[in-house]
C-alpha positions as CSV (number, residue, x, y, z in Angstrom):
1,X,75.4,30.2,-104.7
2,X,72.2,30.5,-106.4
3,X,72.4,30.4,-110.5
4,X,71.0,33.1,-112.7
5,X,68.0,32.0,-115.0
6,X,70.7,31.9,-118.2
7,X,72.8,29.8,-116.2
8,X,70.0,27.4,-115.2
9,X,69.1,26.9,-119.1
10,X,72.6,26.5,-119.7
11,X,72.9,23.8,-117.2
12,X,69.7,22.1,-118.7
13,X,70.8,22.0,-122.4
14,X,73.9,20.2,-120.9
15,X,71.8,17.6,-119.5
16,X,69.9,17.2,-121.9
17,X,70.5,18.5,-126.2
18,X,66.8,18.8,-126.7
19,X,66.8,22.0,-124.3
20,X,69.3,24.0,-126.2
21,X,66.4,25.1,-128.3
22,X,65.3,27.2,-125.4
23,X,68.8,29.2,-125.8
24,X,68.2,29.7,-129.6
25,X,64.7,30.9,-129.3
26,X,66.0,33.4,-126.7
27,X,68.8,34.6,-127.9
28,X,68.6,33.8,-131.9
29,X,67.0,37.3,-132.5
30,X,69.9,39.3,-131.2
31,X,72.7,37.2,-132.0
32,X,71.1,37.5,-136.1
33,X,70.5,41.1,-135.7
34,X,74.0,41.6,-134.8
35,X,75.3,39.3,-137.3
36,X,72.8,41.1,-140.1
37,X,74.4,44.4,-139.5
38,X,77.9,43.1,-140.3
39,X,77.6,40.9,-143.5
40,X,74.6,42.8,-144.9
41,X,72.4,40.0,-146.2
42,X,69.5,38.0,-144.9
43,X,70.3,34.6,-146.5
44,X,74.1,35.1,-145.2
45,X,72.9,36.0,-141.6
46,X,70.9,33.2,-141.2
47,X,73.2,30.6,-142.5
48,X,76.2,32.6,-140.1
49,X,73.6,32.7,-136.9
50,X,72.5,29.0,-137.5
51,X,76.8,28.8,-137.8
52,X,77.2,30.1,-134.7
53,X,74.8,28.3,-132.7
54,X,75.9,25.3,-134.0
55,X,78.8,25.8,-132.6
56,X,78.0,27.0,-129.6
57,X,75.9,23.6,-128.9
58,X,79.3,21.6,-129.9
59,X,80.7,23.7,-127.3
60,X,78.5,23.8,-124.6
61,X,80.0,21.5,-122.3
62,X,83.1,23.8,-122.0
63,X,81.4,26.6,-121.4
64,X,82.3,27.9,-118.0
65,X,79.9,31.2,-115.9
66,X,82.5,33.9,-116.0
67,X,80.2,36.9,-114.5
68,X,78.9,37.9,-117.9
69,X,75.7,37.0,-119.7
70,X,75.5,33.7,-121.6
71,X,75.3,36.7,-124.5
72,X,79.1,37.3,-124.5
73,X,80.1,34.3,-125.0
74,X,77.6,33.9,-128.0
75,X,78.5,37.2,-129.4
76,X,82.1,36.0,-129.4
77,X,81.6,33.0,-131.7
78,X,79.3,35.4,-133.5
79,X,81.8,38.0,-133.8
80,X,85.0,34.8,-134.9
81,X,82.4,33.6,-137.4
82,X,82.0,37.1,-139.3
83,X,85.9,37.1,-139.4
84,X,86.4,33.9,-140.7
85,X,83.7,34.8,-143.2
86,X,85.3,38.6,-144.0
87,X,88.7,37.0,-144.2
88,X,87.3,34.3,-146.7
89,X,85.6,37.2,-148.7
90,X,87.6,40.3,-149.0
91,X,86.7,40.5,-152.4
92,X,83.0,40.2,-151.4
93,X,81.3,43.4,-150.1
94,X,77.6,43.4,-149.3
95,X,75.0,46.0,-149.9
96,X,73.7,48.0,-147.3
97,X,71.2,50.5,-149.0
98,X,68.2,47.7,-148.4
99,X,69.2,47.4,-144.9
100,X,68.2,51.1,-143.5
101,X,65.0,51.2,-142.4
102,X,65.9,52.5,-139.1
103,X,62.3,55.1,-138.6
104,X,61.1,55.3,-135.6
105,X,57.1,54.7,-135.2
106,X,56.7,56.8,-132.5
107,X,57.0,59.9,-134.4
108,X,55.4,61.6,-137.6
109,X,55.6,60.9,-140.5
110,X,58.0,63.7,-141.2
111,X,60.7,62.9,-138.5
112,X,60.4,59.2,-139.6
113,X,62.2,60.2,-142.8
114,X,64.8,63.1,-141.2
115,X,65.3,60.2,-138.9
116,X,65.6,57.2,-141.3
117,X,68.1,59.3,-143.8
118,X,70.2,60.6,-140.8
119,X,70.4,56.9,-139.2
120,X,71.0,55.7,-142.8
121,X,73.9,58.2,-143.5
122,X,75.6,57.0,-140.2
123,X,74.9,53.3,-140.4
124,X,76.4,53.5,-143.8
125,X,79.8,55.3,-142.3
126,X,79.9,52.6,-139.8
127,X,80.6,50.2,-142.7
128,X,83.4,51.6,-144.1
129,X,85.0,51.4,-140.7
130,X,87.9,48.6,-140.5
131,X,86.3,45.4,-138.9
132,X,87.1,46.4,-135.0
133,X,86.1,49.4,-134.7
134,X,83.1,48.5,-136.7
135,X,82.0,45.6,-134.8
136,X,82.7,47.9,-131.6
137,X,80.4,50.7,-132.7
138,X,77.7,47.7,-133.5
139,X,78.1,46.5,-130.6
140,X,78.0,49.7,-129.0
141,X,75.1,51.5,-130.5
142,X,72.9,49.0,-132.3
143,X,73.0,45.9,-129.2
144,X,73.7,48.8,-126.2
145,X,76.4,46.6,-124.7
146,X,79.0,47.9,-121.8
147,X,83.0,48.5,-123.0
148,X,83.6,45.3,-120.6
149,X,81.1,43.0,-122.4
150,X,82.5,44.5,-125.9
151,X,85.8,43.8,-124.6
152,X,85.4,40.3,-123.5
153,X,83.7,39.6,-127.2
154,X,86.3,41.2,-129.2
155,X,88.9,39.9,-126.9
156,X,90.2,43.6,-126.0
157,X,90.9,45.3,-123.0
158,X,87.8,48.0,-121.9
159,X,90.4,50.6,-122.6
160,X,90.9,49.2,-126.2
161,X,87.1,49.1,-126.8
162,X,87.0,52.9,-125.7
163,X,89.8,54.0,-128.4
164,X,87.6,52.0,-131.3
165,X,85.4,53.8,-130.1
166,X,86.3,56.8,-130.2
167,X,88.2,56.3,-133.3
168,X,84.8,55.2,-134.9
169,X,83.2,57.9,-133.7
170,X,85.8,60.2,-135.1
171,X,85.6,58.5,-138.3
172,X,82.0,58.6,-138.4
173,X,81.1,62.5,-137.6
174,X,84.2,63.2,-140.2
175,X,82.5,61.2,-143.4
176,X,79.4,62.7,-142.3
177,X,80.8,66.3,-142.7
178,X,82.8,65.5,-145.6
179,X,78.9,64.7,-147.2
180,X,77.3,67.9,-145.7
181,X,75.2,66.0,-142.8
182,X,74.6,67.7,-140.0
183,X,74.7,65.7,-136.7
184,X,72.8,67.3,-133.6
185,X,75.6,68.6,-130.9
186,X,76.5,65.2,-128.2
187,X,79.0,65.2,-125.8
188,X,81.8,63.5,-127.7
189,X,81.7,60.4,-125.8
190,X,78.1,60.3,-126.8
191,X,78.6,58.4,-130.1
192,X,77.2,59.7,-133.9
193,X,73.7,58.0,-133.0
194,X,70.8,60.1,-131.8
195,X,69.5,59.4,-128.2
196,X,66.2,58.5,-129.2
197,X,67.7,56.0,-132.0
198,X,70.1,53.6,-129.5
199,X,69.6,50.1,-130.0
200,X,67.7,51.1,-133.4
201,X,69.5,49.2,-136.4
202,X,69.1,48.2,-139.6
203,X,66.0,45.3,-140.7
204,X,66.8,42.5,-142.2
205,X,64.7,40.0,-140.0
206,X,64.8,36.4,-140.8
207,X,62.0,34.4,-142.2
């Protein structure tokens, strides 16, 4: 059975240490970004991604293809290494008013700023969320990953990850109205983000 290109590199960095940098280069950006949006700070994210890929190259020789991306399983030690760091620093919450500059550059300059305070008022309900059903709306709506895959990271059945979910969502839209934002009308398994805004999140990018 032929192997998938993630698989091949896998196999390489096995062989051979000096080839796990092709892993990090390709998936440092979106384990960081994910990382970013939970702990809130730049020097923290990059000292919790370089963590976690650590980690991951001690691990690498038990690392098994289950069907899912090389991703999962990175987003899983990503996702343990926020805990470890949440449960070592409840007393410890991070700003996130420098993290929202969500805009998008396709549109004027106008909608740029409805769309950066609307994104900024929902990314900060997300954060007030308790850890899983925050990292499951992250996961969700910032990296546009399947219930499945959010499952197998969080180490939750798909119909667990669909009740954070929707719990989140709940949560979300009722701190919103609480503060007088209007959301535009979704479906309700559509999620508090705007279409055009999935996979936006907050910046933050390493140096």
């Amino acid at each position: 059975m032929s192997r998938t290109p993630d698989e091949d590199l896998v196999e390489d960095a096995k062989e051979d240490r000096e080839r796990f940098g092709d892993l990090y280069d390709r998936y440092f950006p979106q384990i960081y970004r994910f990382v970013y949006s939970r702990v809130r700070a730049q020097e923290l994210a990059e000292d919790i991604t370089s963590e976690v890929f650590f980690k991951a190259l001690r691990a690498l020789d038990r690392y098994r293809p289950s069907g899912s991306p090389f991703s999962s399983w990175l987003y899983q030690i990503a996702n343990n290494a926020i805990l470890d760091y949440h449960r070592a620093h409840r007393h410890l919450e991070g700003t996130i008013d420098d993290a929202l500059e969500v805009a998008d550059r396709r549109a004027g300059v106008a909608d740029q700023v409805v769309e950066r305070d609307l994104l900024g008022e929902v990314w900060r309900a997300i954060a007030t969320l308790p850890e899983h059903q925050r990292a499951a709306m992250t996961l969700k709506y910032q990296e546009d990953l399947k219930n499945a895959q959010i499952g197998q990271i969080l180490g939750k059945s798909e119909g667990a990850v669909k009740l954070l979910i929707f719990r989140g969502t709940r949560a979300v839209r009722g701190q919103l109205t609480e503060r007088g934002v209007v959301l535009p009308e979704r479906d309700d398994d559509a999620g508090p983000l705007p279409p055009e805004s999935r996979g936006a999140e907050p910046t933050g990018d390493p140096v």
